[in-house]
N, C-alpha and C positions, 0 to 999 in steps of 0.2 A: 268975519273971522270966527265967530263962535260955532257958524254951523260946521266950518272946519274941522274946531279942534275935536266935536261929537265922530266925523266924519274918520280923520287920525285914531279916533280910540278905536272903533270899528275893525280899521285896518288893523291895527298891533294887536287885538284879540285874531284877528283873523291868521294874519301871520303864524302868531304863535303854536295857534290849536293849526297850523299845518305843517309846520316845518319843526317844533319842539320834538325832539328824539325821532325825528323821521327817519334816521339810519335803521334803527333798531326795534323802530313800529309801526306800520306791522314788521313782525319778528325777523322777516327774510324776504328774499328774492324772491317773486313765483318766475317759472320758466320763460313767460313773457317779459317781464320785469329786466331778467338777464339777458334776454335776445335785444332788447331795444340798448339798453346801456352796451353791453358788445357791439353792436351795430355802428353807435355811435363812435363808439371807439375805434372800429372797423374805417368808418368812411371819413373820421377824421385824423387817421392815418395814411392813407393813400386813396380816399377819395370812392372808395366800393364796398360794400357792403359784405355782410357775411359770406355769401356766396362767389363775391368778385365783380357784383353788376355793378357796373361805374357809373355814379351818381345817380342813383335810381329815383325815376320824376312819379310813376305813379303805385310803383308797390315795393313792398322789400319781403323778396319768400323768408318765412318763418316759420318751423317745424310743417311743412307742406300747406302753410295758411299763404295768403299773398296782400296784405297788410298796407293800407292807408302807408306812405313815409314817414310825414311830417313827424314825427314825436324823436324820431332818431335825430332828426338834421338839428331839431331846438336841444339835444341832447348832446350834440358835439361842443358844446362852449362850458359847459358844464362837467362833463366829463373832461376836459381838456385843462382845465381851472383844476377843479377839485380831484382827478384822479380817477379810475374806473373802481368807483363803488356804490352803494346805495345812496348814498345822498344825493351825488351825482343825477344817476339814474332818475329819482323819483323829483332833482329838484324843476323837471317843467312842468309837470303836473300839481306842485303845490303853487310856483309863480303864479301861473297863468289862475289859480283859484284863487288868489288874492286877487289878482286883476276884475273875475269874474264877482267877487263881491263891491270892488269899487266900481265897475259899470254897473250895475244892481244900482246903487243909490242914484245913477245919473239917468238908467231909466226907466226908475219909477216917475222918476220926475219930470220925464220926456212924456211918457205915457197917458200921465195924471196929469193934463198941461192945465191944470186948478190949483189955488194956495191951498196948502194941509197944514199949513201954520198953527203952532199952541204955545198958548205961554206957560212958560215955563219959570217962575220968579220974575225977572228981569230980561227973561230973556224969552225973544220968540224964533221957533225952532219949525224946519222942514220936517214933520213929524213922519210922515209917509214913507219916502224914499229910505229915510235913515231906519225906520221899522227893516225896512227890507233886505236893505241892505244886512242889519244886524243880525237878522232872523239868519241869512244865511251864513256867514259868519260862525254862527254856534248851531248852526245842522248839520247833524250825525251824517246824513244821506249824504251832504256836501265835503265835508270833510274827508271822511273815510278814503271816498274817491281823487278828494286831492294831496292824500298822504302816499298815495302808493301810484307806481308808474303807469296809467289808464291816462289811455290816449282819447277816451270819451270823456276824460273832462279835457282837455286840452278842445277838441270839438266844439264842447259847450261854449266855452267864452268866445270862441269867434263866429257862432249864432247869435249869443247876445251880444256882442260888441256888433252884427251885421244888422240886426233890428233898429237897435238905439243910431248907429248910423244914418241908419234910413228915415226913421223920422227926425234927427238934425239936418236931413237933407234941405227939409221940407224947408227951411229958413236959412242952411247955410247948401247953396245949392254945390257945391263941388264934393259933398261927402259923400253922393249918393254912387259915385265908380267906387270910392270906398266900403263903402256896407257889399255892391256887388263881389270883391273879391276879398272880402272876411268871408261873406258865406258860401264862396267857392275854393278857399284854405281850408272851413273847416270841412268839407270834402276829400280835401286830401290829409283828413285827419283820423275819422272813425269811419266806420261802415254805414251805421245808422244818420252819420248826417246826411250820407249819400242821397237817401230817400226825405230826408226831413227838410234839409238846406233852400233844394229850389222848391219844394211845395210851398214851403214859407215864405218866399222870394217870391213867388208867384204872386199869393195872395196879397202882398203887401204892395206890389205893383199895380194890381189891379185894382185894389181899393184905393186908389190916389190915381189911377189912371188919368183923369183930365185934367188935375195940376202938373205933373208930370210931362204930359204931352200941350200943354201951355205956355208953363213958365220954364221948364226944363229940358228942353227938348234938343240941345244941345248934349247938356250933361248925361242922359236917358242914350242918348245915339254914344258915345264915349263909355259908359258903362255894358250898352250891351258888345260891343266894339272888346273892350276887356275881357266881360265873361267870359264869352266866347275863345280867345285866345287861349285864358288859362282851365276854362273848362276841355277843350277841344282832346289835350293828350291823355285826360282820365274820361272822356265818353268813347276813344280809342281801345281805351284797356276795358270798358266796362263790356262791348262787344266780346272779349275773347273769354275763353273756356276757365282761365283761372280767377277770375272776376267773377265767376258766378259760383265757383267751388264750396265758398264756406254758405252761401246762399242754402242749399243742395243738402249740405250737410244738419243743418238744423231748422229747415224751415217745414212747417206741417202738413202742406203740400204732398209732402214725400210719403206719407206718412199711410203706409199700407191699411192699420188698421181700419182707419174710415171706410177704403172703399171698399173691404172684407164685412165689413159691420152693415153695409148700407145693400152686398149682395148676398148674404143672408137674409135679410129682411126682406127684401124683393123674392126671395125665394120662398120664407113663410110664408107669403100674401100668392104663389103660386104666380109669379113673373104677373100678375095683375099691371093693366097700361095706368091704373093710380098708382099703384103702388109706385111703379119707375119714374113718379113724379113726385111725392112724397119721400123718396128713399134715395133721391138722386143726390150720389156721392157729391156734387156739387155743394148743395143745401148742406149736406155735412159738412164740407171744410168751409162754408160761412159760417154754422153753430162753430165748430171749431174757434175760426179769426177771434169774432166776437167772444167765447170762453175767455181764450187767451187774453184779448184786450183786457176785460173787465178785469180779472184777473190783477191790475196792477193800479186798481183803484181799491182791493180789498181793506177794510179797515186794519185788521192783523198785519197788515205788508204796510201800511203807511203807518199805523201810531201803536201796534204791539211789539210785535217780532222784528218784522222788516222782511230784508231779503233772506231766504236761509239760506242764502252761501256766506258763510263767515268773513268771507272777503269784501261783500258791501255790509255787510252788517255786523253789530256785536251780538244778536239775537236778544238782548235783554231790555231794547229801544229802537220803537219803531223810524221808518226813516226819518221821519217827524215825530216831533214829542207830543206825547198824548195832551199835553195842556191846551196844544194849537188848534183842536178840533172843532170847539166851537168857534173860533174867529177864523178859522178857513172853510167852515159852514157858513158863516154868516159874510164872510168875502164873495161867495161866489153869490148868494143870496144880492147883495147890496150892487154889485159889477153889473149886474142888469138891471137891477132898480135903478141908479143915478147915471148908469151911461155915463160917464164922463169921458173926458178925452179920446182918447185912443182905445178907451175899454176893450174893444173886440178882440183885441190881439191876443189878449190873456186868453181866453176859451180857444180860439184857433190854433195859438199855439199847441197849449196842453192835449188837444184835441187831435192834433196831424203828428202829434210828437208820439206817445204811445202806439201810431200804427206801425212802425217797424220791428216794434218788438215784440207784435201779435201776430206775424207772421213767422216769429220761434217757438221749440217746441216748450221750452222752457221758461214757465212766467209764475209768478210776476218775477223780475229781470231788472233790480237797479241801477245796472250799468248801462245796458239799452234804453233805457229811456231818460239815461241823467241830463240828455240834450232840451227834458220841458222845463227843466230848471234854468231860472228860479221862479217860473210862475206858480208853484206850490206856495211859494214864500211870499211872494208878491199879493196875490191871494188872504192869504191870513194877518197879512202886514193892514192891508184894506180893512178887513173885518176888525181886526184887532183896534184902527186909527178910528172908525168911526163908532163903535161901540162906544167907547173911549170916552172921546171928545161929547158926546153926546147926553154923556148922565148926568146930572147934578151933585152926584159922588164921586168925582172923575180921583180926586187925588186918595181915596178909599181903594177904590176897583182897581185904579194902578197898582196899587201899593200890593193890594190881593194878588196881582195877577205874575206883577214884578218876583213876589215872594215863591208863588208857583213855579215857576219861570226857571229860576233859580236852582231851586232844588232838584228839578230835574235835569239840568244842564250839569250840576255837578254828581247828580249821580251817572247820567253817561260820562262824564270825562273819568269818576273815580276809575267804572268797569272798565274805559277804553284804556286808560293808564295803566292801572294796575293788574287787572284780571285777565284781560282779553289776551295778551303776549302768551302769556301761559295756558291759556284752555284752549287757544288754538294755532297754537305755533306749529302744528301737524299739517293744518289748511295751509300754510306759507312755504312748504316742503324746505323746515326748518332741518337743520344738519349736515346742509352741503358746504356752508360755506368755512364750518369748523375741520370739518372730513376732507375738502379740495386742501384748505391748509397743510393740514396733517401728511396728505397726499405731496404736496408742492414741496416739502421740509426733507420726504424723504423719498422721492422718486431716484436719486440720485443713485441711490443704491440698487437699485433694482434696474432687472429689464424690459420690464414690463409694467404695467399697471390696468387694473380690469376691473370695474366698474358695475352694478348692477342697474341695470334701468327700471326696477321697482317702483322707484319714486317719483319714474318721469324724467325724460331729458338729460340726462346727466352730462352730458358733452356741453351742454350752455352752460353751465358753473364750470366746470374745467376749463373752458373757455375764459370764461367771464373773471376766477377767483384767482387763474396764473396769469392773466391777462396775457395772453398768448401771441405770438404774432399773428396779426392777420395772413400777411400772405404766407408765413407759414405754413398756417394751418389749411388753405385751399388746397397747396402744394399735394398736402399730406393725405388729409383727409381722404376717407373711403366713407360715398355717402350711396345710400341706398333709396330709389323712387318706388311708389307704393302705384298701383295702376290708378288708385284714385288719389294719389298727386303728393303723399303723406309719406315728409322724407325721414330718412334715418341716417346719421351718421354713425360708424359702427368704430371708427374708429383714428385717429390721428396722433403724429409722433410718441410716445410711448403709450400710450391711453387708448383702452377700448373698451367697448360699453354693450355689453351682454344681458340678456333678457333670464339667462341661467348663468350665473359663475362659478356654478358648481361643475358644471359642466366643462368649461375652460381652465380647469385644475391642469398645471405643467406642473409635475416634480421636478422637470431636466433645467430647469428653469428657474433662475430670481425671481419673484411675482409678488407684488403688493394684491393682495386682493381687498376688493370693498362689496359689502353685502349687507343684506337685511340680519337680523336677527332670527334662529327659527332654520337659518340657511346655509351654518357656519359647521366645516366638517370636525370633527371629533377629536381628527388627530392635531386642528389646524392651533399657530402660533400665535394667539389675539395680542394685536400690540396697542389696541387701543379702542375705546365705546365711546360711543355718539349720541348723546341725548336729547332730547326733546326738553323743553322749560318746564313741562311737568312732570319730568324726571324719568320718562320712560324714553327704553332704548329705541333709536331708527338707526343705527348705521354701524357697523363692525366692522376695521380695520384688521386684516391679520394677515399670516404669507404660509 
């Protein structure tokens, strides 16, 4: 009962630090954010999605992207309870983080199939697992992403909940159809499980191949028997043209300058037959790969800064706390010294988890790679347990490290609580949902309404903040395809969304108009400003 009650606290810190003021931090919507909560509310309305596609199995179009489902479908019980707004929205992405910290402890423990037992006064405690658990629990990296609607963590827990599966398999034989189709959910969850899910499935099958094909062979025929089934309608859609679109759009591949830089160089060298083996664009997009990779093993991106897009990170704590660096040095040190258990699976993991996101142009990339989590934490949880347990000062070094520990956890939460809403409530395309109110209060009067698309998107918060009818708004809508697949809605029932609304100026006309600041004519009637948390203007209401 005792390792319980440690186990419970775990949770309700975890809880807390995910769903405490989640409406309201991060500060707003981003335009994803509001497509999936719409959506949701879309197909649990009549059962189709933004667009109208009735019950969509393997994508949902999103501003011309064509998106994993699942986060919308766990978003209709939520939305349907609680109403279309941010809580809603963002509450599967904080559940399912909690879930992913309570399978953390269970497979550490699967992993480590060794006692890490310490006494603790009277009591002796699974020191391991519950490290690990706790570690993630209060990481920045883990957090952030399960406070806001990112359907990469949602991914993540049914990777680790399909591992930890897999080796329950190993002694409860009928888990193992189950791990198969967690790691074929989370496929139809993020993009990057796509490529991470069966590589790991792979490897994990094959290093138990002759137990497997022994004592399992039953369950092994019924699992691949499922996969197949549920993989079968997303290896259909990964074949077609829209399936490879956001591929295309950010991967390095694409990436002209390489082979401009590698036929200059061939040119220096006077088209030399070394040269063209030396300078061969090829060799370039492997330095490339590999930049990229390493890239999100940089120190500054794990234990300084983090990611610098303000949305995985607060920039003032690295995705990891800088305390953790010697016990997750000394974790991966110790993982190949003592081999225990299951060890390999940590390096494998971590290892096949980062190649998706090396084939983007933008790295290092917290969000692509949140699927090696939590072998970060698992990791330092190791080093941290045996360093530990190991000294003759253990209740000293604790106490040092406990005190550490601390202070820097409360100094990210101060920043994240207090600071962060306000220095970048700009990143969150803060404004819309004060500005669609304002809008929603008094369209009435008006015959028009016209919108600046400055900010991005503006038709998914009109959507999203009147909660609109869905079929409505298909009715209505006037949407516009881009030849590379990148749609536009320009407009529906009184609402239209212009890239110039100065331009779209009617005198003969009622018009609410909505604009930037900087954009607002001379003669125009301001009926109302729009501000950002640190007090500057984004959005001007006038007619």
């Amino acid at each position: 009962m005792r390792k319980y009650f440690f186990i419970a606290l775990i949770l309700m810190l975890a809880i807390f630090l995910r769903f405490f003021s989640i409406s309201t931090n991060p500060p707003s919507l981003t335009w994803d954010e509001a497509a999936w909560g719409y959506n949701a509310y879309s197909l649990g309305t009549d059962g189709r999605d933004e667009f109208g596609k009735f019950l969509p199995l393997t994508y949902i179009e999103s501003f011309g992207d064509y998106k994993p489902p699942l986060y919308a479908y766990l978003a209709v019980i939520p939305v349907r309870i609680f109403g279309l707004n941010e809580f809603a929205t963002r509450f599967p992405s904080a559940f399912f983080g909690v879930l992913t910290v309570l399978i953390t402890y269970f497979l550490t423990k699967r992993i480590f199939n060794v006692s890490s037992k310490l006494e603790i006064g009277n009591w002796k405690l699974e020191i391991l697992p519950l490290l690990a658990a706790g570690l993630l629990a209060i990481s920045p990296w883990h957090i952030l992403l399960s406070r806001a609607a990112f359907e990469a963590n949602v991914a993540t827990f049914f990777i680790v909940l399909g591992v930890f599966l897999f080796f329950s398999s190993l002694s409860n034989k009928w888990l193992l159809p189950l791990s198969v189709i967690s790691f074929i959910i989370s496929m139809y969850t993020f993009n990057t499980a796509r490529i991470l899910a069966p590589l790991l499935l792979l490897v994990l099958l094959i290093s138990q191949r002759k137990y497997l094909l022994f004592a399992l062979k039953k369950q092994l025929f019924v699992s691949l028997i499922l996969g197949a089934v549920f993989f079968l309608p997303l290896f259909l859609f990964l074949l077609t043209p829209q399936a490879k679109l956001r591929f295309q759009e950010v991967n390095i591949f694409t990436d002209s300058q390489v082979v401009d830089r590698a036929n200059q160089q061939i040119a220096n060298d006077n088209n030399a037959f070394w040269s063209k083996i030396i300078h061969n664009r090829r060799l370039g997009f492997a330095a490339s790969f590999l930049n990229h990779y390493f890239d999100n093993f940089s120190p500054e991106f794990l234990f300084i800064k983090g990611d610098g897009n303000p949305k995985f990170s607060i920039r003032d704590v690295g995705q990891m706390y800088i305390w953790e660096i010697p016990f997750f040095i000394a974790g991966i040190l110790l993982l190949f010294r003592k081999r225990e258990g299951y060890w390999w699976i940590i390096p494998i993991w971590l290892i096949l988890g980062i190649i998706p996101a090396a084939t983007a142009r933008e790295t290092p990339h917290a969000l692509r790679i949140e699927a090696v989590l939590p072998t970060f934490q698992i990791l330092t949880a190791y080093g941290l347990y045996h360093l530990i347990s190991n000294f003759k000062l253990r209740p000293i070094l604790s106490g040092l490290v406990s005190i550490v520990a601390i202070f820097n956890f409360l100094y990210f939460y101060h920043n994240y609580f207090v600071h962060y809403p306000r220095e970048f409530s700009s990143e969150w395309q803060y404004g819309y949902k004060e500005a669609i109110g304002f809008v929603k209060n008094n369209e009435a009067k008006y015959d028009k309404v016209i919108l600046t698309e400055d900010l991005g998107r503006p038709y998914i918060y009109a959507l999203f903040y009147t909660k609109y009818d869905p079929s409505g708004f298909r009715k209505e809508a006037r949407i516009e395809r881009e030849v590379y697949g990148f749609v536009h809605v320009r407009e529906f029932g009184k609402y239209k969304f212009s890239e110039s609304v100065k331009n779209n100026i009617d005198r003969s006309k009622e018009i609410l108009y909505l604009d930037t600041p900087g954009k607002i004519p001379s003669d125009a009637n301001i009926l109302k400003k729009f501000k950002l948390l640190d007090g500057n203007e984004i959005l001007v209401a006038y007619e």
